[in-house]
Structure formats: C-alpha cells, structure tokens
N, C-alpha and C positions, 0 to 999 in steps of 0.2 A: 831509895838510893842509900848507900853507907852514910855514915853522917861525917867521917873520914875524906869519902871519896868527892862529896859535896864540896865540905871545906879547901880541898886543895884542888877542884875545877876552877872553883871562885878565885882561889890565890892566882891559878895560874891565869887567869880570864882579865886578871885587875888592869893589867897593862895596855890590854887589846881595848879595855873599856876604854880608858883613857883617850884612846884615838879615836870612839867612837862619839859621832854629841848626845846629852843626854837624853834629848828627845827617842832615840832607835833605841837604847837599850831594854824595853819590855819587847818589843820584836826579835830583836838580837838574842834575846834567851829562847822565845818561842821556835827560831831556826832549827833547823835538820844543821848534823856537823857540814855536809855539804854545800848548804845554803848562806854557812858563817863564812867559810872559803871562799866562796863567788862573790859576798857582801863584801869582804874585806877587799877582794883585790878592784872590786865595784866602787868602794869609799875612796880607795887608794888612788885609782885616779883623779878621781874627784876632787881628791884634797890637792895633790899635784901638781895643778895645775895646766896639764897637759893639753887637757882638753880631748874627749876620747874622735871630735873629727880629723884631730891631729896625729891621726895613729893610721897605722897598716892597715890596708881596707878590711883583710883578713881579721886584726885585731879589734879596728873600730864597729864590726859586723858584730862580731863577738861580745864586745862590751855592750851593744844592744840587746842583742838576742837575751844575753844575764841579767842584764836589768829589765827587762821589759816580763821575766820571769819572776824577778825577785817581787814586784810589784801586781802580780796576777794574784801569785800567792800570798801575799803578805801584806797591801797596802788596800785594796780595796773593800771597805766594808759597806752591808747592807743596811742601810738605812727603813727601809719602806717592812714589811710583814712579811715572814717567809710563807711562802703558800704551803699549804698541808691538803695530800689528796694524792688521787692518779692524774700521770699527765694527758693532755688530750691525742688525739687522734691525727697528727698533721695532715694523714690525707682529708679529713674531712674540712681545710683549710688550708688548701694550696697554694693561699694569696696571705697578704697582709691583710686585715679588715680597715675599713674606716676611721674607727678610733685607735689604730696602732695595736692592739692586741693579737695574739696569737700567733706571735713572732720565735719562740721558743717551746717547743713542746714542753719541756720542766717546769713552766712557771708563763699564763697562758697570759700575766698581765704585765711579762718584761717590755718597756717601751711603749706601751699603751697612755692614753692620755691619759692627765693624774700621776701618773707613774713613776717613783721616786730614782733619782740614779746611785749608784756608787759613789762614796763618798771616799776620799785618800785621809781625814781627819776623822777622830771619833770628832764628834758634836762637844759644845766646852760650853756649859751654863756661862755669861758674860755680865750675870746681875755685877759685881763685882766688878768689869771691868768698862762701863759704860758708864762714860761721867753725866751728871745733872747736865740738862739743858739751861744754860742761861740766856737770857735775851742780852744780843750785842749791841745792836743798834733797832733802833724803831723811827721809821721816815717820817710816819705821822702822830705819834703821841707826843 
C-alpha cells in the first residue's frame, strides 16, 4: 500500500478506534471493509444500551444473524492440530462411531473423544498472573 494512503486510513480510523475497546482492534484491522460496517453497527448496539431483544423482530433477527457471522469468521480459533491429508469417505461412515469420530468429512477427528474445541481467546501464558499459594489457615498444625 502507498505509505500516504496507509497514513491517512489510520488518521481517518483514530476516531472509530476510540469507540472501539482495545481488546478487537487486531481483529478490527484483520476485517473486510464490509465486516467493519456490520462490527460497528454490531458494537453500536451494544454500547447503547438498547439491548438487541428490544429491537424490531426484523432488526433483532438481524442483529443476530451479524453477529453470530462476525464470530464464525473472526472469533473462533483452532486450538488442537490441523489435520493434513485427504478427507475420508462419509459413505463409508454413515453413523457416528463410538468414540465420536468421523463426524465431518474435512477433519475425521472433529468431536471425537480427546478432541480439542474452538476456543473464542487465544490461550494467555498466566505465569505472571497466578499469585504464590499461601497457607491461610491450618485446623491441625
């Protein structure tokens, strides 16, 4: 990109951060221009007050349908291995098996026992944030 055209998305962008909390602004850049329009009028409620079951069924429909988008796309990460391979055969597994496997032809150990889920956080080292155990009280010493 221009190094112009860079500088003045970001100037124009400073305001909207502002409204945004710091936590979404690395997703807020990663967005489609489309997806910052659906976020913003999606935060916009949010912030509001309004409450989106307080809306027009047609709009409260809406407000879900947006959000429940923004979040397919943008909030779920894979925590567990991504599989590398060909998919398998569903006809050759018609059913679910036993241990949960082979419920997705793309990836044959989605929901299988063991099997890690989507996570809405990346993962946060906590060494740092996990205080020393002290002993409070002791019955018998």
């Amino acid at each position: 990109m221009i190094p112009f055209m860079s500088s003045a998305k970001s100037h124009l962008l400073s305001p909207i951060k502002n409204f945004i909390h710091a936590d979404f602004h690395g997703v807020f850049q990663r967005m489609t221009l489309t997806d910052k329009v659906l976020f913003l009028n999606v935060h916009g409620v949010d912030k509001s007050g309004i409450g989106w079951h307080r809306l027009p069924v047609f709009l409260g429909l809406s407000y879900l349908a947006i959000r429940r988008r923004l979040h397919d796309k943008y909030n779920l990460l894979n925590v567990g291995k991504t599989p590398v391979g060909v998919r398998f055969n569903a006809a050759d597994f018609p059913f679910r098996t036993a241990d949960g496997k082979f419920t997705d032809p793309f990836n044959e150990g989605t929901g299988g026992e063991g099997s890690f889920f989507g996570r809405n956080m990346p993962p946060v080292d906590q060494k740092d944030k996990v205080r020393t155990l002290r002993l409070v009280s002791c019955g018998y010493c």
